[in-house]
LOMARTI-439781 format. One record per residue (C-alpha): y, z, x; residue in three letters; residue number from 1. Coordinates in steps of 0.05 Angstrom, whole numbers, plus 5000, padded with zeros to 4 digits. Layout:
N
Y, Z, X, res, n
Y, Z, X, ALA, NUM
...
% end
This chain:
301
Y, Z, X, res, n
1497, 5711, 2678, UNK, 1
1432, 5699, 2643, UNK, 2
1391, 5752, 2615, UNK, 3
1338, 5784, 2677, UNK, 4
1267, 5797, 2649, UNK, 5
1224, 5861, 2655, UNK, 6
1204, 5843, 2725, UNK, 7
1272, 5843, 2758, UNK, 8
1282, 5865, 2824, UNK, 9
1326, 5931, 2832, UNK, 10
1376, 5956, 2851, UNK, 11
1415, 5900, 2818, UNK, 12
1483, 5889, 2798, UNK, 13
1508, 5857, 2739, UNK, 14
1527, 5883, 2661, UNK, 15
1497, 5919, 2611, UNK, 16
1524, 5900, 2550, UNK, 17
1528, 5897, 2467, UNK, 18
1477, 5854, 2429, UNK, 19
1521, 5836, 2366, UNK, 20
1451, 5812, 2325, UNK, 21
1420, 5884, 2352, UNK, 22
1367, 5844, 2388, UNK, 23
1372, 5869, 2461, UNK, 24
1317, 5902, 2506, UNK, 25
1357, 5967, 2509, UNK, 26
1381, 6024, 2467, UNK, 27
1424, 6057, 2514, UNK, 28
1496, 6028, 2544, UNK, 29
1465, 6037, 2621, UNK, 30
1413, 5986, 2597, UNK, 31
1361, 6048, 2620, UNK, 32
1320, 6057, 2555, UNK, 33
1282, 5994, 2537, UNK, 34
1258, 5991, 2467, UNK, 35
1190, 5952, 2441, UNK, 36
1185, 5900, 2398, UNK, 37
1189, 5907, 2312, UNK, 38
1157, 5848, 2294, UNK, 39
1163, 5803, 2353, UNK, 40
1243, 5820, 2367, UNK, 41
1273, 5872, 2407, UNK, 42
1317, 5916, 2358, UNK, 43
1355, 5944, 2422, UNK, 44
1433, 5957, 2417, UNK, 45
1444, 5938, 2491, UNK, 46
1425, 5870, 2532, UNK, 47
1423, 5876, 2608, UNK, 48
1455, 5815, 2649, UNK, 49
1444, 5808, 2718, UNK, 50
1504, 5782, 2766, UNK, 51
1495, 5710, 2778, UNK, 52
1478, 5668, 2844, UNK, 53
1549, 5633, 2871, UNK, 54
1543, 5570, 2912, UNK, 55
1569, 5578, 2985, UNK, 56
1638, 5572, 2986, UNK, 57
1692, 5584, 3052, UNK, 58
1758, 5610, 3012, UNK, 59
1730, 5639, 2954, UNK, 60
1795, 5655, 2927, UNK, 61
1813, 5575, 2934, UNK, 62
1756, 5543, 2891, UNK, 63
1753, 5524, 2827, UNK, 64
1691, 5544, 2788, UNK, 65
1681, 5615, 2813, UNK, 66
1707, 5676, 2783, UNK, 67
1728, 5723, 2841, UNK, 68
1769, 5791, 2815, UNK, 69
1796, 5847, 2853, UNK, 70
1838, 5899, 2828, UNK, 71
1896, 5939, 2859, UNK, 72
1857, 5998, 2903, UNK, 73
1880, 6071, 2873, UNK, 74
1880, 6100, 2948, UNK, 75
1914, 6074, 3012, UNK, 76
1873, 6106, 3058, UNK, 77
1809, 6147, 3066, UNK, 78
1797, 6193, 3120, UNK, 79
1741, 6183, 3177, UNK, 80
1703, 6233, 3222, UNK, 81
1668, 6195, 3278, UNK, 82
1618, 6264, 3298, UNK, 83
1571, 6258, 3362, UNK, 84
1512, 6294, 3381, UNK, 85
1543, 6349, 3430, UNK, 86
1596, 6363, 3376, UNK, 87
1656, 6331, 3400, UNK, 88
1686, 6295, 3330, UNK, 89
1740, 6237, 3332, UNK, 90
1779, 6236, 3264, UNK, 91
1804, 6167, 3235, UNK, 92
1840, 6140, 3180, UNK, 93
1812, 6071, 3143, UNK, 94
1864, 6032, 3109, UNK, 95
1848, 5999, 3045, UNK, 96
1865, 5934, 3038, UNK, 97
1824, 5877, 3003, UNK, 98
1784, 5865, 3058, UNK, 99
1756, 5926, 3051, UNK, 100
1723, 5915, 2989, UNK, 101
1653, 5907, 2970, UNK, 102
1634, 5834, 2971, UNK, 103
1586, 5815, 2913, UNK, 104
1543, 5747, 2927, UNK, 105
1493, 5763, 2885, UNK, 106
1445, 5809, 2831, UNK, 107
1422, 5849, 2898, UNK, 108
1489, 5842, 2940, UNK, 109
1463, 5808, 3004, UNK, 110
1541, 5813, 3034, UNK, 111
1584, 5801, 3085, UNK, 112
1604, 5878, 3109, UNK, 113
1669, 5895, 3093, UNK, 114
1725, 5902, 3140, UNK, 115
1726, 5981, 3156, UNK, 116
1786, 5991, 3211, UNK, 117
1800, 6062, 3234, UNK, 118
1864, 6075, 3267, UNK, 119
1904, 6140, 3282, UNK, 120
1845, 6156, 3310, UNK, 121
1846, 6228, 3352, UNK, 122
1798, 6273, 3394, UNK, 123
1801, 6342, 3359, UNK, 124
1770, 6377, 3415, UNK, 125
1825, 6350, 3465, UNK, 126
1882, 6322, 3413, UNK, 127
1882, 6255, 3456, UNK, 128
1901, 6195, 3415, UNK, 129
1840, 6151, 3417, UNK, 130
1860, 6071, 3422, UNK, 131
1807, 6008, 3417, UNK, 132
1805, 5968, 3486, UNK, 133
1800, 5899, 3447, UNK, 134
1842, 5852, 3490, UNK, 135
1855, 5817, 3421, UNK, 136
1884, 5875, 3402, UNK, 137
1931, 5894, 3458, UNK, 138
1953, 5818, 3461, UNK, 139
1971, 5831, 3381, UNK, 140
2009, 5893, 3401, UNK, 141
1956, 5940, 3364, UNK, 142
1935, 5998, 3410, UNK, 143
1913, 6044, 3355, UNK, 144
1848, 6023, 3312, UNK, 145
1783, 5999, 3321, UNK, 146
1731, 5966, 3273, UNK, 147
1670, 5945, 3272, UNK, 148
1642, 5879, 3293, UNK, 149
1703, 5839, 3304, UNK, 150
1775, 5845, 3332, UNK, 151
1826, 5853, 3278, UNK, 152
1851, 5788, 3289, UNK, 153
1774, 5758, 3266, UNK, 154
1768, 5790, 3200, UNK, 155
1698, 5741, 3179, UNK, 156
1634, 5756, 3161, UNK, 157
1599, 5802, 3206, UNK, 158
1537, 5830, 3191, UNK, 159
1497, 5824, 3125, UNK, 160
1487, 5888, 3072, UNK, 161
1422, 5897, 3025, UNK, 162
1410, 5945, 2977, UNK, 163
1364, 5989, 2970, UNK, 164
1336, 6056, 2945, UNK, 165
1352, 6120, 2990, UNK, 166
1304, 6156, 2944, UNK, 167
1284, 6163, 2875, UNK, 168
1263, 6098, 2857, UNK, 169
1228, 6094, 2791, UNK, 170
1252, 6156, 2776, UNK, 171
1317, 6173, 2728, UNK, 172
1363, 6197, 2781, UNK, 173
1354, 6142, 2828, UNK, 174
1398, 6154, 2899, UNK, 175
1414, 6081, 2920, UNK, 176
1451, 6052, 2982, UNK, 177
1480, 5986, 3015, UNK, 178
1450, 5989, 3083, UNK, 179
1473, 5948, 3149, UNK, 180
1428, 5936, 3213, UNK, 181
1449, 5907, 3276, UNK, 182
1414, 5850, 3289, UNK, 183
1391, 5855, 3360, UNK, 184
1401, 5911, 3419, UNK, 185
1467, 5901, 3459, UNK, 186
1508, 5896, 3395, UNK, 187
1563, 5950, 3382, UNK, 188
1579, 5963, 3316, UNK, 189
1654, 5985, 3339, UNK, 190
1696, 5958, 3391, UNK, 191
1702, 6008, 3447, UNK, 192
1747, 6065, 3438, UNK, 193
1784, 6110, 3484, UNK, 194
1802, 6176, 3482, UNK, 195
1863, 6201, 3527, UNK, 196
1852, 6268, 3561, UNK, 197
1908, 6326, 3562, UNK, 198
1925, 6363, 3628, UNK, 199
1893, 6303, 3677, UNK, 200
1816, 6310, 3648, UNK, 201
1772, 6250, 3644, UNK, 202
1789, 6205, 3590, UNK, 203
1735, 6200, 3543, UNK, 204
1701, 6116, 3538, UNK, 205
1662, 6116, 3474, UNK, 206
1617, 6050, 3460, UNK, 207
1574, 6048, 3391, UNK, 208
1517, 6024, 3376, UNK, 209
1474, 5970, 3425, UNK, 210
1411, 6018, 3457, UNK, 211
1369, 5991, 3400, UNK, 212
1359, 5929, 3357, UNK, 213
1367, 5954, 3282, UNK, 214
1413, 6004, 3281, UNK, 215
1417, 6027, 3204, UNK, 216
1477, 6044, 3175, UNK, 217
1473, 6065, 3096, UNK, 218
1529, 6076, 3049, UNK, 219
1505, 6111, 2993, UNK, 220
1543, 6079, 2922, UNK, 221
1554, 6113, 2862, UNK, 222
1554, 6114, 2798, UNK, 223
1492, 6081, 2778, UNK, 224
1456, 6065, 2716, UNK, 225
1524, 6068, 2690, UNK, 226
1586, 6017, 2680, UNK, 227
1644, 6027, 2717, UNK, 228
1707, 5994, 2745, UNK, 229
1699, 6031, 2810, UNK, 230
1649, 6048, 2863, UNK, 231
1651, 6103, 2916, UNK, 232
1604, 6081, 2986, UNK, 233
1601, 6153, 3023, UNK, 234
1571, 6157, 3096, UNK, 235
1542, 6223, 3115, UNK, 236
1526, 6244, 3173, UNK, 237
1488, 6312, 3200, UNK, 238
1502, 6339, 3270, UNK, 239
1518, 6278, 3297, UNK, 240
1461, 6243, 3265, UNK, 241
1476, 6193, 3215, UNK, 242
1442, 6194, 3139, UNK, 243
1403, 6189, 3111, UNK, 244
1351, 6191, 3162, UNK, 245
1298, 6154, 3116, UNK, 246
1297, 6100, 3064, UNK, 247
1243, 6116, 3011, UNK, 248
1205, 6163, 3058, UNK, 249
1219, 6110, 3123, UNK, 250
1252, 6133, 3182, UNK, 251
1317, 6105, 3199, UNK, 252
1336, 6083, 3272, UNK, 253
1405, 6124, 3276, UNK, 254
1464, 6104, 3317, UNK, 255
1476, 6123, 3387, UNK, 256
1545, 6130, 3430, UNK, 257
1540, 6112, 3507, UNK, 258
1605, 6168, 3527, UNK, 259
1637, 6157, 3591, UNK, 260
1590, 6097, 3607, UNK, 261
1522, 6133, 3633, UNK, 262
1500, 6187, 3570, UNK, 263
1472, 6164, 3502, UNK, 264
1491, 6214, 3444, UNK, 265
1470, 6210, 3367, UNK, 266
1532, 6195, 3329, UNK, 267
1551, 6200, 3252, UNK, 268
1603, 6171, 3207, UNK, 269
1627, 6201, 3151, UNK, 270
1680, 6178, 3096, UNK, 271
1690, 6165, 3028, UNK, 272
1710, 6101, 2996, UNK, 273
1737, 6083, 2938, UNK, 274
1716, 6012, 2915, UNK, 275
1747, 5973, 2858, UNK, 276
1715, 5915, 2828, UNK, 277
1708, 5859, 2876, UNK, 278
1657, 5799, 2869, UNK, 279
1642, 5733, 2870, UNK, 280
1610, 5701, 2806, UNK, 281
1604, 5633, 2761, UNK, 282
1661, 5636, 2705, UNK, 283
1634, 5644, 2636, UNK, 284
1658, 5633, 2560, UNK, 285
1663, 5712, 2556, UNK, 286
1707, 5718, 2619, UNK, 287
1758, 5671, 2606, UNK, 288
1805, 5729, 2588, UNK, 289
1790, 5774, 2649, UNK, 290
1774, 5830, 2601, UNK, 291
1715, 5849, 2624, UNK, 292
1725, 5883, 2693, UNK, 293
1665, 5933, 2692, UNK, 294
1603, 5925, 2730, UNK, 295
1539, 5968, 2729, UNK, 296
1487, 5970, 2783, UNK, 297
1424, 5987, 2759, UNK, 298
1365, 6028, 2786, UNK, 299
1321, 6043, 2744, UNK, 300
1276, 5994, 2700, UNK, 301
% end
């Protein structure tokens, strides 16, 4: 980590932390109130240090060089509501497992998404058990979950995350997000899912995402300006719509469902995830003894 100067680009993750000859740019432990200069030299009890650049690497947990932490996660699952645009709601469970952690490559987390797999999935409006029709998964014996991008056998990189601010920026209560697009239309951000119906109704086929390139989906992260050991990533949807509907005052291209293969609906996600430190980053002298676990992502200059 190397200290970021005055012009740095937020949001941006890395730590705030205690200048022992009183020297650093801030006064506050967030690394929020920067201080001038007393003759020439900051006086500042706090120095901010961004997260450093890693160099490409395939099994990050495999190579020497890199410092790549994660910690046990505190909850084993979080529950899901998948909500459409004509009310009908799906609720889901989303194991977490390390795979489901945030995935730090950087100061402004350009990512790999995590792996977000919702199973024991069920149609409240019928109480039909809803299963993914991934032929991976059937041929694994898996009937139950879906996730997004890839079969749960292919647990890679799928699409990249960028922060950015949901609103608030240079403001003291910044609201910032990690936000996912689709990169082109016919791409479905989950595998297709189906619903069974009760007393010999239609079965409900639910496809999502792939009428539009650049489907946005943003998980808003908290706590910010602040460090932590843990991160929550919340997605919030309204009436089927998913939020927020703007970025900094720009609209949002929302998801849309095509049910029963011939009608495009809105749809929403919401959860709440609990993230524990994970990232990727160079080892330094002051990390040798894996002491220092917090992070801070900061939003505010």
């Amino acid at each position: 980590m190397a200290a970021s100067s005055a012009s740095a680009k937020l949001p941006e993750w890395g730590r705030c932390e205690a200048s022992e000859q009183h020297q650093g740019r801030f006064a506050d432990a967030g690394c929020t109130q920067p201080v001038k200069k007393v003759y020439g030299r900051y006086t500042g009890g706090y120095e901010w240090r961004p997260l450093s650049e890693p160099e490409p690497i395939e099994e990050p947990g495999e190579v020497s060089g890199l410092d790549y932490r994660t910690r046990e996660i505190p909850q084993p699952s979080a529950e899901s509501t998948i909500v459409f645009g004509n009310g009908d709601r799906i609720k889901c469970s989303i194991p977490l497992f390390p795979e489901t952690q945030i995935r730090l490559t950087g100061p402004h987390m350009t990512t790999e998404a995590p792996y977000v797999e919702f199973g024991g999935c069920v149609d409240e409006r019928t109480g039909g058990e809803c299963n993914s029709t991934d032929e991976e998964n059937f041929e694994a014996g898996i009937g139950d979950a879906t996730a997004w991008r890839h079969g749960l056998e292919q647990r890679g990189p799928s699409w990249t995350g960028t922060m950015a601010f949901i609103s608030g920026k240079h403001t003291a209560e910044p609201a910032v997000g990690l936000v996912y697009k689709t990169e082109n239309s016919k791409e479905r951000f989950l595998q297709q899912i189906v619903c069974s119906a009760r007393g010999g109704g239609e079965p409900l086929t639910i496809a999502i995402g792939g009428r539009k390139a650049g489907e946005e989906l943003t998980m808003a992260i908290t706590p910010v300006n602040a460090m932590s050991e843990s991160f929550t990533a919340s997605m919030v949807q309204s009436a089927g719509v998913q939020g927020p509907t703007s970025l900094e005052g720009k609209p949002t291209k929302t998801f849309e469902a095509l049910v029963n293969a011939h009608e495009w609906q809105t749809v929403g996600f919401e959860a709440s995830l609990l993230f524990t430190e994970t990232y990727l980053g160079p080892i330094h002298e002051h990390d040798q003894g894996g002491n220092e676990t917090e992070l801070e992502l900061k939003a505010t200059p």
